[in-house]
C-alpha positions in Angstrom: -9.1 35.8 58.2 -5.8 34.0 57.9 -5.8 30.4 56.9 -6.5 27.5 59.3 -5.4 24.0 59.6 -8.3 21.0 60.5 -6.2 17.6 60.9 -7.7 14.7 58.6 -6.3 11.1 60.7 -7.1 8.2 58.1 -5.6 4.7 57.5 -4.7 4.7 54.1 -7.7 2.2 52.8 -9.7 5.1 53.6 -8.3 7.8 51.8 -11.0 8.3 49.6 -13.1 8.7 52.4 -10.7 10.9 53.4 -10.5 12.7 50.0 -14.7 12.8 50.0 -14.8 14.8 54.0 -11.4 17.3 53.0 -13.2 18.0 49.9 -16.3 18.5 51.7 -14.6 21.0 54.3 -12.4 23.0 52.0 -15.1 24.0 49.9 -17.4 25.3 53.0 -14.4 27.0 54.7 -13.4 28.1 50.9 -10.0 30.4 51.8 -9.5 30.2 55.5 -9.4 26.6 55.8 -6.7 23.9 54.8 -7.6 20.4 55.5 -4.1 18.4 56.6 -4.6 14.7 54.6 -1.5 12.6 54.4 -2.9 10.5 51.3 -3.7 13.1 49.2 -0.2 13.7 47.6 -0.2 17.5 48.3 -0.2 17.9 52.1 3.1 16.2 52.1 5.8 16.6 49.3 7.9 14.0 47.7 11.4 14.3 49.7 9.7 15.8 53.3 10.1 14.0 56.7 7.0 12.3 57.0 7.3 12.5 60.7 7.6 16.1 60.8 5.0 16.8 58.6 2.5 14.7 60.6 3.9 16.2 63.9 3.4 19.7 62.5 -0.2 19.2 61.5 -0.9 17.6 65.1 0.9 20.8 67.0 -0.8 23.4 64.4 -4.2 22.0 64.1 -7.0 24.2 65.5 -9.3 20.9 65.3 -8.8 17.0 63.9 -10.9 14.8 62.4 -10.6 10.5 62.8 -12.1 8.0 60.2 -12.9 5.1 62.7 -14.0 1.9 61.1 -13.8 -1.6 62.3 -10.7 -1.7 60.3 -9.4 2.0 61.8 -10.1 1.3 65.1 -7.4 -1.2 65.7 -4.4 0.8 63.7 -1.9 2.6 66.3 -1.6 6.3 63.9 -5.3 6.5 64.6 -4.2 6.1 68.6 -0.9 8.2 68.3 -3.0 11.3 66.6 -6.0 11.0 68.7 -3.9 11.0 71.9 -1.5 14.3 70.1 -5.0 16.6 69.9 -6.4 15.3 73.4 -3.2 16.3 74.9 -3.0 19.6 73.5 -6.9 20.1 73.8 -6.8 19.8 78.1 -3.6 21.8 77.8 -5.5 24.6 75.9 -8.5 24.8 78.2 -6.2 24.7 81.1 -4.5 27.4 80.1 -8.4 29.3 79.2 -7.1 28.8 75.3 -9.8 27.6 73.1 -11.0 23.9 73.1 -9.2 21.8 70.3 -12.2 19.7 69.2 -11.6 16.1 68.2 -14.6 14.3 66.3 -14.5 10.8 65.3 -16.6 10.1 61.9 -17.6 6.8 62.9 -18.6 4.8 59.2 -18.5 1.3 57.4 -20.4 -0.6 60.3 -18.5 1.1 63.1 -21.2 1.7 65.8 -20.9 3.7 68.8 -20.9 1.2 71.5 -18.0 -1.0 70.0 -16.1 2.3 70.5 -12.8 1.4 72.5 -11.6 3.6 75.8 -10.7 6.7 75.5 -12.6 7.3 71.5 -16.3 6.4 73.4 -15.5 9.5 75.2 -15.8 12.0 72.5 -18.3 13.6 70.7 -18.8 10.7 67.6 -20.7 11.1 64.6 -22.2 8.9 62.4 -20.7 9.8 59.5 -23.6 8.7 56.7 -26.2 10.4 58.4 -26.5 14.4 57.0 -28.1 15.7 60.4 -25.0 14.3 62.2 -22.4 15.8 59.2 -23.9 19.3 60.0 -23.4 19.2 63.9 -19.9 18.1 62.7 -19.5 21.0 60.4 -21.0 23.7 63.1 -18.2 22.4 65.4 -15.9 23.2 63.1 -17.4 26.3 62.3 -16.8 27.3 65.9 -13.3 26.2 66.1 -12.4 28.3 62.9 -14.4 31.4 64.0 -16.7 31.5 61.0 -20.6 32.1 61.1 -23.7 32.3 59.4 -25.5 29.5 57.4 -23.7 26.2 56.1 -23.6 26.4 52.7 -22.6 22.2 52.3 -25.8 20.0 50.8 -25.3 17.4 53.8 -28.3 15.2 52.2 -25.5 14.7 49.3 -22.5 14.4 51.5 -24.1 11.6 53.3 -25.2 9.8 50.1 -21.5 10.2 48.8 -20.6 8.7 52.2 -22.9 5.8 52.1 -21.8 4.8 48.4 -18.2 4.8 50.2 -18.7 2.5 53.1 -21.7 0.4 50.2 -17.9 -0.3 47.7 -15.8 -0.1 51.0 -17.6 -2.9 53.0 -18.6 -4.8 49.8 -15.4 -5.0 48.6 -14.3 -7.1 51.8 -16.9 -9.3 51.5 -15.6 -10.2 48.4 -12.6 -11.0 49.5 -13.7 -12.9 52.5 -15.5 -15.3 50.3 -12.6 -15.9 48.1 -10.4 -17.0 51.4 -13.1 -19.3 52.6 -13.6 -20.9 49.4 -9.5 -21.5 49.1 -8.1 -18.7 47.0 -4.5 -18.2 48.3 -2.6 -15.1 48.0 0.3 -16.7 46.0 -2.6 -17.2 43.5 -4.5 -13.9 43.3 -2.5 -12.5 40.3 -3.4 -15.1 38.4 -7.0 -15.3 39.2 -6.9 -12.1 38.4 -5.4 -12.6 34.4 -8.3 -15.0 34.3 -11.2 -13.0 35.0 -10.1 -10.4 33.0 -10.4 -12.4 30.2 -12.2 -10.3 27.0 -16.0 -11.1 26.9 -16.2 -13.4 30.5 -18.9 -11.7 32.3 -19.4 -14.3 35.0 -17.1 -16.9 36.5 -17.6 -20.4 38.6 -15.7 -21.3 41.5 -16.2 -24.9 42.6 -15.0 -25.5 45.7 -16.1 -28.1 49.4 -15.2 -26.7 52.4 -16.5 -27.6 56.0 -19.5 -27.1 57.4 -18.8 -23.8 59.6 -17.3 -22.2 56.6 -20.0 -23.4 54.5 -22.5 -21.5 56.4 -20.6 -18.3 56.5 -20.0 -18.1 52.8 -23.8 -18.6 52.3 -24.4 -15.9 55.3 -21.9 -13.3 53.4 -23.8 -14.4 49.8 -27.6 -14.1 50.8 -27.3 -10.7 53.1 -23.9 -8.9 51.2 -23.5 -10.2 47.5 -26.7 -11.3 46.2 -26.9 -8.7 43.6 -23.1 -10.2 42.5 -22.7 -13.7 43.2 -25.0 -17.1 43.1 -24.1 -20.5 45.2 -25.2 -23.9 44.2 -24.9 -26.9 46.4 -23.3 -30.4 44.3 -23.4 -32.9 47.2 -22.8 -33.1 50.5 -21.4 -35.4 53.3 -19.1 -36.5 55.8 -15.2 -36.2 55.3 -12.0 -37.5 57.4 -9.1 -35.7 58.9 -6.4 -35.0 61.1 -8.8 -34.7 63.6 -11.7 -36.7 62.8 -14.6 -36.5 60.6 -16.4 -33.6 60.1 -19.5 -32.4 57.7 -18.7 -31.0 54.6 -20.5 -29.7 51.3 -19.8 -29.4 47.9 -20.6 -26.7 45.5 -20.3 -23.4 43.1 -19.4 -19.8 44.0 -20.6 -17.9 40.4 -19.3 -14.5 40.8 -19.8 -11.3 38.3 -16.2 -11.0 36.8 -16.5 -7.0 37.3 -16.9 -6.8 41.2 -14.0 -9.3 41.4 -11.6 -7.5 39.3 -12.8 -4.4 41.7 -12.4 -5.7 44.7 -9.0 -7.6 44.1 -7.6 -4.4 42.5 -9.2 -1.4 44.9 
């Protein structure tokens, strides 16, 4: 059976999702099955039109693959290459070819109903659940003419997957807390210097902010970060500004130095 080409569409934050699912498929289809990822530094080679490359994948592809997160979703590649395999797809069955399956691998808090027009109108998977990574993986089976048993521990894909979107999802947490609290991008490489300081296990931020964003750091701390980071309220009150006064607290942000150095450098 000659070799066969599944198209991989990723954002680039996800290519190690991306690396986790081509991995994944490779070694079930093992010989007749080439997975087409624009990340992974083999797919396309220093010097090629990146273009044509990706335009070759989309008209050779006898099935593709989308990583939709909340992130993904609102990226125009995803779009471009979704729209590339529907085309061809209806122009296939038209024509009584075969059907050119495209399955979005929902993941990272992406849920089916918050699925934009037309993506709601495919055949999505939740991507951490094994059950849901086999019907994927028969699909594919089908569109590459193999058969028999799945040889792929999904039970272990899907714990791979989860530890993904767990680092994935965390790590923006992270970040978000660091912007409410006032870390500016002009000052992250420093920040950075600091908590990489030999022997500092734990740093302190202290920090007021208003009362909305108050709330939402304590929100993100208590149901995302406990495990990483502490709060502790100084003082609180009423403050003035441009535009009147307005509630505000005071207090400490104590983070573990090793998921900040993590998340500021993944």
């Amino acid at each position: 059976m000659s070799e066969k080409m599944i198209f991989l569409s990723h954002i680039t934050e996800e290519k190690e999702l991306a690396r986790i699912v081509k991995d994944a498929i490779e070694d079930e289809f093992s010989g007749f099955v080439r997975v087409f990822v624009s990340s992974d530094g083999e797919t396309i080679k220093a010097g090629q039109n990146f273009l044509k490359v990706i335009e070759d994948g989309l008209v050779e592809c006898i099935a593709a693959i989308y990583l939709i997160s909340p992130v993904s979703v609102q990226r125009s590649w995803i779009s471009f290459e979704l729209g590339a395999v529907w085309v061809r797809n209806a122009l296939s069955q038209r024509n009584n070819g075969p059907e050119i399956p495209a399955l979005p691998f929902c993941h990272s808090g992406m849920s089916f109903k918050e699925l934009p027009q037309p993506i709601c109108n495919l055949n999505a998977i939740e991507a951490n659940l094994a059950s849901k990574l086999e019907f994927a993986f028969r699909s594919l089976q089908s569109s590459v003419g193999g058969k028999g048993r799945l040889k792929t521990d999904f039970d272990a894909l899907a714990s791979q997957i989860v530890e993904f979107e767990r680092k994935y999802t965390l790590f923006d947490k992270v970040k978000e807390v660091l912007a409410l609290i006032g870390l500016r991008e002009q000052d992250r490489s420093e920040f950075i210097n600091r908590i990489k300081t030999p022997g500092m296990s734990h740093i302190t931020i202290q920090t007021h902010t208003t009362e909305d964003k108050t709330k939402r750091v304590f929100d993100i701390i208590d149901n995302y970060l406990s495990e990483f980071a502490t709060y502790k309220v100084k003082s609180s009150g009423i403050q003035m500004g441009d535009r009147g006064s307005s509630n505000f607290s005071e207090y400490g942000v104590t983070f573990q130095t090793s998921i900040l150095q993590e998340a500021l450098t993944s």
